[in-house]
N, C-alpha and C positions, 0 to 999 in steps of 0.2 A: 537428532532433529534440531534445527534451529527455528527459532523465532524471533519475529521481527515485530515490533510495536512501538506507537508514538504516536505526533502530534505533527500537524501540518496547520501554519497558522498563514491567513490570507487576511487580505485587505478589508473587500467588503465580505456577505452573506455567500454563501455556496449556491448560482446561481447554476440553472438549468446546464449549461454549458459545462460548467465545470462536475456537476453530477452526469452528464453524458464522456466525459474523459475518463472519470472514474469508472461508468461501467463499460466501455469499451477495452479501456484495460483491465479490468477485473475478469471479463469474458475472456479475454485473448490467454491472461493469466493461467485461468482455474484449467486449458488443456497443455501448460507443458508440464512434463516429465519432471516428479519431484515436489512441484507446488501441491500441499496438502488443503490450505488454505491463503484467503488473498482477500482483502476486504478493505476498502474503505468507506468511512461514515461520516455521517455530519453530524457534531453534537449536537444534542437538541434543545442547550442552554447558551451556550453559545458555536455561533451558524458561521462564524468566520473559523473554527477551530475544525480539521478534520483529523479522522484519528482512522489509523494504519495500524493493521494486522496480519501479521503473516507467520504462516508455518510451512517450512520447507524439510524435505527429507535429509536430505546432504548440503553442502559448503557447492558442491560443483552444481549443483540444481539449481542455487542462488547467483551463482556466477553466469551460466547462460542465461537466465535469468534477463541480468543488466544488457545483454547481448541481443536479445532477441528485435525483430523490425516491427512490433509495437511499440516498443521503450521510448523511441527517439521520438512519435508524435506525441506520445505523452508529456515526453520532458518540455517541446515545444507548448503545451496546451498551459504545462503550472508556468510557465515563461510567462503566459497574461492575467496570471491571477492576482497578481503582487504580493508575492510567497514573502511574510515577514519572517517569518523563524521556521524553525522545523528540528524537530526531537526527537530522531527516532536511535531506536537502541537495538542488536541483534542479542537474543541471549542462546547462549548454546547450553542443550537440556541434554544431562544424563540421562534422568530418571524418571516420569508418570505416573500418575495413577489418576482414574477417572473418580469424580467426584458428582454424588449423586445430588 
C-alpha cells in the first residue's frame, strides 16, 4: 500500500471553485482501480492551506492514476489558484494495524 499526504498551499481562502475541482476530482478518483482512498480538505485554521491524502493499493494504481482524462482539468483548475508551495510526500507501508 502506498500513501500519499501533504499540503497544498494557495494564495487566497479556498473559494467555492476550487472546492468544486476538488470534488470533481475526488469523485472521478474514488472509481479507479487501486484508489483505496482520495481526499482533500481545507484546514479549518488556515483556509489557504489544503491538505492531500491518499491511499493506493499498488505503485501501478498511482501511476495510471496521473494518466487518467480527469488529471489534466484538474491540473488546469490549481493553475488559477496561485499554488505557493506544495508538500506532498508518498510513503510506502509494510505493515498495519487498525487502531481503535
Amino acid at each position: 500500500m502506498l500513501i500519499i499526504a501533504g499540503t497544498i498551499r494557495i494564495e487566497k481562502p479556498a473559494t467555492e471553485e476550487v472546492l468544486e475541482a476538488c470534488r470533481n476530482m475526488m469523485e472521478a478518483t474514488h472509481q479507479e482501480d487501486g484508489c483505496i482512498d482520495y481526499v482533500f480538505s481545507v484546514d479549518p485554521i488556515d483556509p489557504t492551506v489544503l491538505h492531500v491524502f491518499e491511499r493506493w493499493e499498488t505503485q501501478e494504481a498511482l501511476n495510471d492514476h496521473f494518466l487518467t482524462s480527469h488529471m489534466t482539468p484538474f491540473r488546469e483548475a490549481m493553475a488559477n489558484w496561485g499554488v505557493n508551495d506544495m508538500d506532498i510526500l508518498k510513503f510506502a507501508v509494510g505493515s498495519f494495524e487498525r487502531m481503535r
